[in-house]
C-alpha positions as CSV (number, residue, x, y, z in Angstrom):
1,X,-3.6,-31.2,-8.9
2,X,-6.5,-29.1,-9.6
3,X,-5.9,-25.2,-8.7
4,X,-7.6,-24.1,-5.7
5,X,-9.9,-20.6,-6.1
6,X,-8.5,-18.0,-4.1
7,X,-11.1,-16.2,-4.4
8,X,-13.1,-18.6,-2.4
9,X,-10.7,-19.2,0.4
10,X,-12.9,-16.3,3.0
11,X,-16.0,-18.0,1.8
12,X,-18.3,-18.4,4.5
13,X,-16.8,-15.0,6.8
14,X,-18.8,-12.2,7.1
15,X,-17.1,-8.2,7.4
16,X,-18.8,-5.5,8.4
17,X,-16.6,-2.4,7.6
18,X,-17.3,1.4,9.1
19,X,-15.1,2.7,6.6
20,X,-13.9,5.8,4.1
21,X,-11.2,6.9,2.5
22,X,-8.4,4.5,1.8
23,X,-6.9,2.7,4.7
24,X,-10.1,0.1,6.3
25,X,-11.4,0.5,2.5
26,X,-7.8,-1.4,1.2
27,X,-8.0,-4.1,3.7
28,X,-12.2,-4.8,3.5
29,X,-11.2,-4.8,-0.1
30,X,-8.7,-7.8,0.2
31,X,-11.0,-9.3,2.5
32,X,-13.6,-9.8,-0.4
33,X,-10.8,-10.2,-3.0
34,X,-10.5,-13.6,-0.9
35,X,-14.3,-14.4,-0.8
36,X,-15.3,-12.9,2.3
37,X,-18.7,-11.1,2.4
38,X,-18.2,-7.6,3.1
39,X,-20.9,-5.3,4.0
40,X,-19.6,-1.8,4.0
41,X,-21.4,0.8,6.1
42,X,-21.5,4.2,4.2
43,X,-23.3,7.9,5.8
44,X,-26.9,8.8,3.8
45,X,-24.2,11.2,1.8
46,X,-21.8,7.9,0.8
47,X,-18.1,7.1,2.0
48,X,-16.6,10.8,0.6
49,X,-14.0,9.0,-1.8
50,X,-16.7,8.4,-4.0
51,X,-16.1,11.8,-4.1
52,X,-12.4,12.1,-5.0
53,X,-12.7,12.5,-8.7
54,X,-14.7,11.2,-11.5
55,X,-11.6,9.3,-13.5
56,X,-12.7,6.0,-14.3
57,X,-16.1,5.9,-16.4
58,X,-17.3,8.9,-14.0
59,X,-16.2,7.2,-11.1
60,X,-13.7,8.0,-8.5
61,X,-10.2,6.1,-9.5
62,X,-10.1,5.8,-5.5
63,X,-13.7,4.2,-5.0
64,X,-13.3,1.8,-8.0
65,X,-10.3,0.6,-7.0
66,X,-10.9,-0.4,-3.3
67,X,-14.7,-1.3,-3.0
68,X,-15.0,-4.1,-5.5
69,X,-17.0,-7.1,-4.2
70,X,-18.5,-5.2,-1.6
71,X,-22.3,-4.8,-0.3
72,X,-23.3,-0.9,0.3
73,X,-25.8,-0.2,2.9
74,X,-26.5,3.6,4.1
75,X,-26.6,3.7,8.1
76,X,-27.6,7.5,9.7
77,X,-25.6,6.3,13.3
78,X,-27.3,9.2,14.8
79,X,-30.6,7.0,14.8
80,X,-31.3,4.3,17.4
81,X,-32.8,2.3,14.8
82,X,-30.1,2.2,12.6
83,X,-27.4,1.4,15.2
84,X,-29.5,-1.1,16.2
85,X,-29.3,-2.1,12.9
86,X,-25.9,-2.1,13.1
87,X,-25.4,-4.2,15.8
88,X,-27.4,-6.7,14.9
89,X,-25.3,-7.0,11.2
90,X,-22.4,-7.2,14.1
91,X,-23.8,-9.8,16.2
92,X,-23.3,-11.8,13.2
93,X,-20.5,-11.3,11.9
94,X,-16.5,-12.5,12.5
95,X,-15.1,-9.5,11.6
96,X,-15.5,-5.4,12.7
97,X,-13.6,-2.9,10.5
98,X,-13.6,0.4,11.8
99,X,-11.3,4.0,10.7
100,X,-13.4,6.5,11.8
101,X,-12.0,9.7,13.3
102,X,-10.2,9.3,16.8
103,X,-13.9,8.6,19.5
104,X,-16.2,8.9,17.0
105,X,-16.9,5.1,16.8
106,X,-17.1,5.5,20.6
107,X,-19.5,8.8,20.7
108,X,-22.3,6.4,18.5
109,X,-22.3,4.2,21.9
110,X,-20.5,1.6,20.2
111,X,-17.9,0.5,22.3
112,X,-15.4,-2.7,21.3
113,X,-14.5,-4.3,24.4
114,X,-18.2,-4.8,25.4
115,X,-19.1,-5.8,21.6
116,X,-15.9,-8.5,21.6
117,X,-17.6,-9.0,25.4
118,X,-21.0,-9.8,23.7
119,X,-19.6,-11.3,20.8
120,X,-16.0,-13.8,22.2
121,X,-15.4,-14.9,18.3
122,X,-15.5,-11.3,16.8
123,X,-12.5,-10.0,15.3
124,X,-12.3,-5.9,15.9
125,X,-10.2,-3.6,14.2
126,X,-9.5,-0.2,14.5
127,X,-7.5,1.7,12.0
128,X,-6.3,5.5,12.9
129,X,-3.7,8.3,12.8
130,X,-1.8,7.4,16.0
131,X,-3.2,4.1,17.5
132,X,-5.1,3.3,20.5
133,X,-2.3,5.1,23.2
134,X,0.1,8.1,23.3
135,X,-0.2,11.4,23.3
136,X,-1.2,11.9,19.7
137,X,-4.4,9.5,20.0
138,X,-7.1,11.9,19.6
139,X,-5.9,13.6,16.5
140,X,-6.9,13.5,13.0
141,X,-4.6,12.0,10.4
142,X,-4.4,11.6,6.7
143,X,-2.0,10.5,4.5
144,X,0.6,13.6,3.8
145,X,0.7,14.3,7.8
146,X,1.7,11.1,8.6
147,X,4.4,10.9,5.9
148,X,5.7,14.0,7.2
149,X,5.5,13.2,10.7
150,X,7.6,9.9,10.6
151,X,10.1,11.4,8.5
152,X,9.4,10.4,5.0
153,X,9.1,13.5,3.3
154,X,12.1,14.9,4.6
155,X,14.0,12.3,3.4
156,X,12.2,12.2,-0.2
157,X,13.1,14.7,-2.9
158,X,15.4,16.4,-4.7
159,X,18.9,16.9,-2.7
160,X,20.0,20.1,-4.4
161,X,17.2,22.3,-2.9
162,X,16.5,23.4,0.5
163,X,14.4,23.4,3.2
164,X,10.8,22.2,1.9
165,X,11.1,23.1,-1.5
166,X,13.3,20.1,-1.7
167,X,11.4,17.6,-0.1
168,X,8.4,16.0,-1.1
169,X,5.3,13.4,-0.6
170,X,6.2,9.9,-2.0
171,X,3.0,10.0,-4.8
172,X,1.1,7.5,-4.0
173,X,-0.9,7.1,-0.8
174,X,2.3,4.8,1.2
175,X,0.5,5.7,4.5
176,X,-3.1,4.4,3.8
177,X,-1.9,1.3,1.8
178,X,0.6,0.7,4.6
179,X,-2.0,0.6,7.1
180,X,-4.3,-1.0,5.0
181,X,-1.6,-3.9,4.4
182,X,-1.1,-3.9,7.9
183,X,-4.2,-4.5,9.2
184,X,-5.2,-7.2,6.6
185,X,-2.2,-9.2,7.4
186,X,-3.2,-8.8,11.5
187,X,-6.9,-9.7,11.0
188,X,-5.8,-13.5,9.0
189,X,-3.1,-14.2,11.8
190,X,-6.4,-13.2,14.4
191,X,-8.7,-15.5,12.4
192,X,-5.7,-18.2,12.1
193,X,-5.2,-17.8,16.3
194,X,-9.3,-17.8,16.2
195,X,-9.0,-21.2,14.2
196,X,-7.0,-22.6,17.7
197,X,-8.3,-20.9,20.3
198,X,-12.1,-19.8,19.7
199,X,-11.5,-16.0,20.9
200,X,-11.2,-13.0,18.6
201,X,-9.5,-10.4,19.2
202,X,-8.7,-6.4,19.0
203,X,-6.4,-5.0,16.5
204,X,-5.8,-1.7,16.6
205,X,-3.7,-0.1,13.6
206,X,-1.8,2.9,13.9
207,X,-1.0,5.0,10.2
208,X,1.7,6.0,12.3
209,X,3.7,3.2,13.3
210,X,2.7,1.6,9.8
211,X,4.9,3.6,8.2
212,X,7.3,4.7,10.5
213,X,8.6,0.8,10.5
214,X,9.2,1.3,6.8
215,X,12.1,3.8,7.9
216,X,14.0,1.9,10.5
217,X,17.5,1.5,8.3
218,X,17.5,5.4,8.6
219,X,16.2,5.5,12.2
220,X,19.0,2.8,13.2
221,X,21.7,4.4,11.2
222,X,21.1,8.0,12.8
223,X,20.6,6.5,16.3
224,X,23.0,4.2,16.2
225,X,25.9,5.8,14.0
226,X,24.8,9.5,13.9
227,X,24.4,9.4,10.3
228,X,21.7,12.0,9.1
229,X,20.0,10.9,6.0
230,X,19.8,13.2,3.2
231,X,17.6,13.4,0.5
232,X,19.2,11.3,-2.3
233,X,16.6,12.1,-5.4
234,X,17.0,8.6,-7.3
235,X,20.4,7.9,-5.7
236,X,20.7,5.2,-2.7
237,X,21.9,6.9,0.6
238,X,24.2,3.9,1.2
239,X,24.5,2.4,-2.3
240,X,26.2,3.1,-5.1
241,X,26.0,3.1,-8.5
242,X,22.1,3.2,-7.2
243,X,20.1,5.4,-9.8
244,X,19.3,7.2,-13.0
245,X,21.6,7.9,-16.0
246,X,21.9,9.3,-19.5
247,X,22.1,7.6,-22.6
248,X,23.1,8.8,-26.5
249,X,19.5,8.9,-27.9
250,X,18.3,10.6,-24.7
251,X,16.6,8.4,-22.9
252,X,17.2,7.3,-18.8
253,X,18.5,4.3,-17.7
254,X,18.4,2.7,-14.0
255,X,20.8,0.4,-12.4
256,X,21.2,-0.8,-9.0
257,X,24.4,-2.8,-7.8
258,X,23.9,-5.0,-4.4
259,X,27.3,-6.2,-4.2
260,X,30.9,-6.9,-5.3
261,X,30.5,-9.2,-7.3
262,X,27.7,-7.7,-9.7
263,X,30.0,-4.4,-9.4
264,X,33.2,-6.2,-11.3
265,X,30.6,-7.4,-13.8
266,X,30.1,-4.3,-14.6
267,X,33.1,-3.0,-14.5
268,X,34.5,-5.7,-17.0
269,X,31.3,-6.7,-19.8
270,X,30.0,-2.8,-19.4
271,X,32.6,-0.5,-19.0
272,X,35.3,-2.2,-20.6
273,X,37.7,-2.4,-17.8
274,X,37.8,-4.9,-15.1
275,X,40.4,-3.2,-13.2
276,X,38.0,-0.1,-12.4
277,X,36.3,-2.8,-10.1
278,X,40.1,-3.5,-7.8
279,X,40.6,0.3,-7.7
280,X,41.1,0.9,-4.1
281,X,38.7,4.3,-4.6
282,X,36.1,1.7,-6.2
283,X,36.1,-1.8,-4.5
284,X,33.8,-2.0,-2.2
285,X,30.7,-0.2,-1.5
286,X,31.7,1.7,0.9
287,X,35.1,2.7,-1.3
288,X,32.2,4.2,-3.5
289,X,30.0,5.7,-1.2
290,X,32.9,7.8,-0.3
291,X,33.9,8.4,-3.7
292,X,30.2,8.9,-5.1
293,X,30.4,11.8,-7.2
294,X,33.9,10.2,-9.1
295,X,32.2,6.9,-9.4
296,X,28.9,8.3,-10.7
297,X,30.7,10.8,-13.0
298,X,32.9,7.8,-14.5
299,X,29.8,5.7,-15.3
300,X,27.7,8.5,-16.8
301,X,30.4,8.9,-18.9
302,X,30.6,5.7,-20.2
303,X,26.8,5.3,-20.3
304,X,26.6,8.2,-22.3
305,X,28.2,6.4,-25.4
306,X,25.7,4.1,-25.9
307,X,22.4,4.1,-26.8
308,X,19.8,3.0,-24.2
309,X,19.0,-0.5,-26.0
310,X,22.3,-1.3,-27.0
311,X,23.3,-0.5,-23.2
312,X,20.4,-2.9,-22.2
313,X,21.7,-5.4,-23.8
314,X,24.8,-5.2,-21.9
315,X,23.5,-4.9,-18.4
316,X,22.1,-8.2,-20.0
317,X,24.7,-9.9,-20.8
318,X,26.7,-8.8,-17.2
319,X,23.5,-10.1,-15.5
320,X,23.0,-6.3,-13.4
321,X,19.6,-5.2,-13.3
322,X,18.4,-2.5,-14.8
323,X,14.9,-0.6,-15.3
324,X,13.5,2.0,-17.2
325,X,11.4,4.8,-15.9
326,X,7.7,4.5,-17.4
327,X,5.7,7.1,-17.7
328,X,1.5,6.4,-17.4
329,X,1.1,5.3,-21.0
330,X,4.0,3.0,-20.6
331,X,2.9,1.8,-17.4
332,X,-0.8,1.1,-19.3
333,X,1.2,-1.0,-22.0
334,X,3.6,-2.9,-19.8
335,X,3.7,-6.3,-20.6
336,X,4.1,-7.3,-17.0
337,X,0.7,-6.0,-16.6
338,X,-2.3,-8.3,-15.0
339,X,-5.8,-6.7,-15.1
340,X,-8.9,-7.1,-12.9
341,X,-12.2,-6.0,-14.4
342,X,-14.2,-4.0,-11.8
343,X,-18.3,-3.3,-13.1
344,X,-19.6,-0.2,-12.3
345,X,-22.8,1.5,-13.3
346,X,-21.5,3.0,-16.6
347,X,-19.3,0.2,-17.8
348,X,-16.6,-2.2,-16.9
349,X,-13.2,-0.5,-15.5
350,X,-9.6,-2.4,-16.3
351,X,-7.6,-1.9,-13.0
352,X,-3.9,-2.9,-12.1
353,X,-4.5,-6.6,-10.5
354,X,-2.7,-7.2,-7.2
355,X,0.7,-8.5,-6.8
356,X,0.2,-11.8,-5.6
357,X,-1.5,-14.4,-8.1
358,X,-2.5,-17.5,-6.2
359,X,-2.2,-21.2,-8.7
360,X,-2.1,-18.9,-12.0
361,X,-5.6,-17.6,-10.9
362,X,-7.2,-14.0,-11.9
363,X,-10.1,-13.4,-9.7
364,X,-12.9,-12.8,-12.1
365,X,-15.1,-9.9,-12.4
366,X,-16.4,-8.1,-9.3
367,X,-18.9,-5.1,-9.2
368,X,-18.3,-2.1,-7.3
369,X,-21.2,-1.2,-5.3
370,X,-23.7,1.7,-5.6
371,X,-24.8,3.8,-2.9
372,X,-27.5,1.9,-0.5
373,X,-27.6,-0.5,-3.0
374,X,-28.0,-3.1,-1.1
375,X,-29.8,-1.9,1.6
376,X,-33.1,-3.0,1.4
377,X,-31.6,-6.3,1.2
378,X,-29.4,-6.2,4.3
379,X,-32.2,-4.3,6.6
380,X,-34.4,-7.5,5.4
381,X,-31.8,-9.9,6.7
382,X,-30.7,-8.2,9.9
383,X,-33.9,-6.3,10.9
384,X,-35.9,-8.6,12.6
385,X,-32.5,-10.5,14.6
386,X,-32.9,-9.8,18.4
């Protein structure tokens, strides 16, 4: 059977995305990935990521990344002809992207139930700090503030400092991507509901709640058993042996155990003694959760003897996984690597390729747009639509 193109299975839907930043920009950017045209709506002064850095070929790493495939026309919503503009591109299209601060999108006279009124098919979606309702609705949000506000930074970090010298920001941006993921996998279940039923619908995607979902097993386990979670550095809260340790030649190795039976494994091909693993102190998990520091302190010296490779090769052979920590010149070399080739103005970028590969295919090369520069074309097409 011949492979399908994935990057043709969107064909035929048009996006128009009020966007910046990183959250509406990730999922528009999916949304072309999969062959949709997206038209992306920037302010006469451009979407300020392109303003992030200049890191790849003069370009910001941000921009390059997330705005491949995409059309670039320069709106001044301020002007009635422009938002006419605008809603004319709308009128036309399946899908409305918007993150724009909390009312803003409203305050341009733009308002979603009477567009999805005007338009039954449209798709809207609106991506923000705190979602639609609540308390917190009108406020601003960006990436840091939301990790700290659902908890994540104070349980990320280093355990053996306190207070916020201790804690920190997971590195990359887990808020925006969250919500990004989040609101691409909402807009195909709405177009797959469209399919059936003819209507569109409105999505609204809250940063907040994006994330906060990603930390339910603390949530549940404070709520529910009173446990406080602590900062564990590269430790598990609730799993051990769950981290880093030391090897002969200096270098780090990472193991994670998920269960009894990988443990006597361990125990038996890597530690040479098979009884460690019926130790009443070490048998289950929860044995060694509450005997952490003796558990970690017996492996680390055991680890310690070997050198890292030679150790590999005995994870290996007990079938526990390991990993090594890579730092960014072993992350560009890793062979596990898949590349997408993004064209820009000044050459073509290599970027990281997304993790699902659909039938073996690598979308080919798509350009990252300049500013406006497709305007002319898109005021042609939509200009003269009443």
């Amino acid at each position: 059977m011949m492979a399908q193109d994935s990057s043709k299975d969107l064909e035929g839907l048009l996006v128009v995305t009020v966007e910046q930043a990183v959250a509406a920009p990730y999922t528009s950017c999916r949304l072309a990935d999969a062959g949709a045209r997206v038209i992306k709506i920037e302010r006469p002064e451009g979407d300020f990521a392109r303003n992030y850095d200049s890191n790849a070929l003069g370009n910001s790493a941000y921009f390059v990344w997330l705005n491949r495939g995409k059309e670039s026309v320069c709106l001044d919503l301020k002007d009635t002809k422009d938002i006419m503009l605008l809603k004319n591109i709308i009128s036309k299209a399946d899908i409305l992207i918007q993150n724009l601060a909390p009312g803003a999108f409203e305050r341009l006279g733009l308002d979603l139930k009477k567009l999805r009124t005007e338009h039954p098919r449209l798709i809207t979606c609106s991506i923000s700090g705190f979602g639609d309702e609540g308390p917190y609705k009108n406020q601003k949000a960006y990436d840091m503030l939301i990790q700290a506000e659902t908890g994540v930074i104070d349980i990320t970090g280093h355990p053996d400092k306190a207070d916020f010298d201790g804690r920190a920001k997971v590195g990359p941006s887990v808020c925006d991507i969250s919500a990004g993921m989040t609101a691409y996998q909402a807009i195909l279940q709405a177009l797959i509901q469209r399919s059936i039923s003819g209507q569109g619908r409105h999505i609204s995607v809250s940063m907040f709640n994006s994330l906060a979902d990603w930390m339910n097993p603390f949530y549940l386990g404070y709520v529910y058993n009173n446990r406080v979670p602590k900062r564990n550095g590269m430790t598990h809260p609730i799993i051990v042996p769950y981290g880093a340790y030391d090897c002969k030649d200096g270098l780090t190795i990472l193991i994670a155990i998920q269960n009894d039976r990988e443990w006597v494994k361990l125990c038996k091909i890597v530690l040479g003694d098979e009884a460690i693993a019926y130790d009443d102190r070490f048998k289950t998990n929860s044995d060694r959760v509450a005997n952490r520091e003796l558990t970690e302190k017996m492996i680390q010296d055991k680890f310690i003897t070997f050198e890292r490779e030679e150790l590999i090769s005995k994870l290996e052979e007990a079938s526990v996984a390991y990993g090594r920590i890579s730092d960014m010149e072993q992350l560009k070399k890793h062979p596990q690597n898949n590349f997408l080739e993004i064209e820009t103005k000044n050459g073509l970028v290599k970027v990281l390729g997304p993790g699902a590969i659909h039938d073996n295919h690598i979308p080919k090369v798509n350009k990252m747009p300049e500013l406006d520069e497709h305007g002319t074309m898109i005021r042609a097409e939509f200009s003269s639509l009443k």
